[in-house]
C-alpha positions, 0 to 999 in steps of 0.5 A, a space after each residue: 825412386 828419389 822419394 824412397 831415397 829422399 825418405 831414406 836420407 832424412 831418417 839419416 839427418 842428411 839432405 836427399 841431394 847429398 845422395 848420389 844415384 848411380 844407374 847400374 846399366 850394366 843388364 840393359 843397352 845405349 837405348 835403355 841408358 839414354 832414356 834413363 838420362 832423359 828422365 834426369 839421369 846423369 851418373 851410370 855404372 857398368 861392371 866390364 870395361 869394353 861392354 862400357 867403352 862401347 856403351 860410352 862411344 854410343 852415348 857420347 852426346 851425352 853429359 853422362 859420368 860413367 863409374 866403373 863398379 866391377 872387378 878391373 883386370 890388371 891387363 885392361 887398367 889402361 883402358 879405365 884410365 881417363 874413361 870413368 869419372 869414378 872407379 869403385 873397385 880398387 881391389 888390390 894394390 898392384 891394380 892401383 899401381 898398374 893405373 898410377 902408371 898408366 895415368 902418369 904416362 899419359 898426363 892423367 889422373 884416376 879418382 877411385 874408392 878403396 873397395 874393402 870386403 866388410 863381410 869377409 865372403 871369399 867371392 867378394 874382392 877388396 882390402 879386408 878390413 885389417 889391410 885398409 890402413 895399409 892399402 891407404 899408406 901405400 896408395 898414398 905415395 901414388 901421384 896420379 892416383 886418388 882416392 875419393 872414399 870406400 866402397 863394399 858390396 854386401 851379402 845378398 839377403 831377404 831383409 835389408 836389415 840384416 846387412 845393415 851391420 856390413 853398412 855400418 862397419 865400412 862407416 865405422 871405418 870410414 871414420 877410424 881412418 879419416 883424420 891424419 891421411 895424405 893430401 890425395 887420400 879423402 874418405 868422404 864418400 861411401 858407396 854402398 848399396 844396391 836395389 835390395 837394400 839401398 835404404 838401409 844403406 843411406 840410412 847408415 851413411 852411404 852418400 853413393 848407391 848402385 841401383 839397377 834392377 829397380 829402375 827398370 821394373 815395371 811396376 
């Protein structure tokens, strides 16, 4: 796995340690996971807030940084506050207005990317790609609240390439909206990316990829 992302990122230009790897653990359990840091492992991704919070509370021993990748509910935003050291899949303006206030309520801040839904498919959340600007204008006035770059999913596909175009239109946007943006907004992460097309991904930009499946084939 680091080899095909060090390749990946040097048909990119980029240095291999600029990518980030986020071990989606969400299939497997604390035994799995903590093998997974064994090996070097230290960022992990879950999708459901209370399967993570139990993973968390049974691997608290570990240095590990957790990454909330799947849809939050508005009703469970509290509980994500002050646990993830990254939420990739801030959707929706009243969910990072739940979080805002919940992390100013305890003292707290939330580091998130604004997930923007690139391929337009209706079982995908996010911002679409005409409301970027907006969602950025508004979760600016947030104080407890900052966001640390953008995230998509793409369409699953047989070949890679053909979702490389959704890749390389969140960087295009990435880079239409990064100058001129507020102290607590910074567009320098991209995190997209999972097992199937990760490559192509890194390739196009992404310095955070979501891998699951693949780290736990036996091959």
């Amino acid at each position: 796995m680091k080899s095909r992302i060090a390749d990946a990122a040097g048909r990119s230009g980029r240095p291999p340690e600029n990518i980030q790897l986020v071990a989606v653990t969400k299939t497997v359990g604390a035994v799995e996971a903590r093998a997974l840091h064994d090996l070097g492992v230290r960022d992990f991704g879950e999708n459901r807030v209370q399967e993570a919070l139990r993973k968390m509370e049974a691997l608290k021993d570990l240095d590990a940084r957790w990454h909330m990748i799947g849809h939050v509910q508005s009703n469970k935003a509290n509980k994500v506050v002050g646990a993830f050291h990254l939420v990739h899949s801030l959707d929706g303006i009243h969910l990072a207005q739940v979080m805002d206030e919940s992390a100013g309520r305890r003292g707290a801040s939330v580091n998130a990317l604004i997930e923007v839904n690139v391929s337009g498919e209706e079982t995908k959340g996010g911002f679409s790609p005409d409301e970027l600007e907006r969602a950025i204008e508004e979760i600016a006035g947030m104080k407890n609240l900052h966001v640390l770059g953008l995230m998509t999913m793409a369409p699953i596909a047989d070949d890679p390439e053909n979702v490389r175009p959704f890749f390389a239109r969140l960087r295009e946007l990435r880079d239409a909206h990064a100058t001129n943006i507020p102290a607590n907004v910074e567009l320098r992460h991209l995190s997209m990316g999972m097992t199937q097309d990760f490559e192509v991904a890194i390739e196009e930009g992404a310095d955070i990829v979501r891998i699951g499946a693949a780290l736990f084939r036996e091959e």
